[in-house]
C-alpha positions as CSV (number, residue, x, y, z in Angstrom):
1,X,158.8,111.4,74.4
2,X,161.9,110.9,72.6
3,X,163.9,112.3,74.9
4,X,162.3,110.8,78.0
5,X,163.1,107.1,75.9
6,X,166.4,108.6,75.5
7,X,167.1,109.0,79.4
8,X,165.6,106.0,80.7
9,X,168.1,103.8,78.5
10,X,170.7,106.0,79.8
11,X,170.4,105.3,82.8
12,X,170.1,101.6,82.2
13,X,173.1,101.7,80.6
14,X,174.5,104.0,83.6
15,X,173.7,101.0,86.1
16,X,174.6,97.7,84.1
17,X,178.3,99.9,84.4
18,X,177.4,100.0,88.1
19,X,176.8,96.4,88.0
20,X,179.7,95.7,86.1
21,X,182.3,97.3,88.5
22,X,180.7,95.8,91.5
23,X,181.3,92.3,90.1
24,X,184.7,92.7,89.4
25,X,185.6,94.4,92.7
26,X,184.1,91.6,94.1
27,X,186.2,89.1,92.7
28,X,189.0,91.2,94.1
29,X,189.4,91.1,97.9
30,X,191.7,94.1,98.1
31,X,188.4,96.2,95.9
32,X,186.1,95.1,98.5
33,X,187.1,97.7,101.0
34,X,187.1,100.6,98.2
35,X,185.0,103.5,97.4
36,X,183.9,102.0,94.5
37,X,182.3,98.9,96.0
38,X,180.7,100.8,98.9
39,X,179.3,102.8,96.3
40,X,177.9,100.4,93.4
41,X,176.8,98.0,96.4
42,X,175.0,100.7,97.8
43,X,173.7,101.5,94.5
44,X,172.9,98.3,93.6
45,X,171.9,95.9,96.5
46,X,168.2,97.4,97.0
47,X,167.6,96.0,93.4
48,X,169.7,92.8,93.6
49,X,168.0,91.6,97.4
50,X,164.3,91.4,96.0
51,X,165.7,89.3,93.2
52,X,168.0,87.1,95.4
53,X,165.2,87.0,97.8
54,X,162.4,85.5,95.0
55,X,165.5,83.0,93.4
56,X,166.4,81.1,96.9
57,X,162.5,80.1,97.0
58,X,163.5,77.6,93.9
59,X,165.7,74.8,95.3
60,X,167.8,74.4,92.3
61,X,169.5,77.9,93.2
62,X,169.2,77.5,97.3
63,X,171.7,74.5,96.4
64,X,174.3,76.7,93.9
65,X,177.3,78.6,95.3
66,X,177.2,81.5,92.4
67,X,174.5,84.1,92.5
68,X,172.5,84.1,89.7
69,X,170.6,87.6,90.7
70,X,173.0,89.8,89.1
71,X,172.3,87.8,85.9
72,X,168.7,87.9,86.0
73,X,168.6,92.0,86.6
74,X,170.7,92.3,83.0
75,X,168.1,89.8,81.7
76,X,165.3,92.0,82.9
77,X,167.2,95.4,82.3
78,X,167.8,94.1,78.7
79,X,163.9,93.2,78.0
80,X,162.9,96.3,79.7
81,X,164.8,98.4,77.1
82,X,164.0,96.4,74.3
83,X,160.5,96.4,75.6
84,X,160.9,100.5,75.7
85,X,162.4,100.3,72.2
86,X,159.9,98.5,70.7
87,X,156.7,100.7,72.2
88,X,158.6,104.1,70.9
């Protein structure tokens, strides 16, 4: 069970990276058209739309220029292994 614990926050860690480099290639216009982005946006966007999605329903973020949806995945990727933490 150990083990399996271990993995999972792995792989948590593994995709907060992810997120990490696609934020910074986004700030970057020449990244945009790299590997890289392609990559952690492919990697990435199938989690972030669902959240984007569920935020633009509240009026307070339809009306803000930053997306907050990348924020609230660490938020929720940092619970869940604190959550996975606490029940091992």
């Amino acid at each position: 069970m150990l083990i399996f614990v271990s993995i999972i926050l792995s792989l948590i860690s593994v995709y907060e990276l992810i997120l990490i480099a696609r934020a910074i290639c986004s700030w970057v216009p020449y990244f945009q058209e790299s590997r890289v982005y392609e990559f952690a946006f492919m990697l990435t966007e199938p989690v972030l739309r669902p959240i984007r999605d569920f935020l633009l329903r509240f009026d307070i973020f339809r009306r803000c220029p930053i997306d907050f949806s990348m924020i609230f995945l660490f938020i929720l990727m940092s619970i869940g292994s604190r959550l996975l933490i606490f029940l091992v």
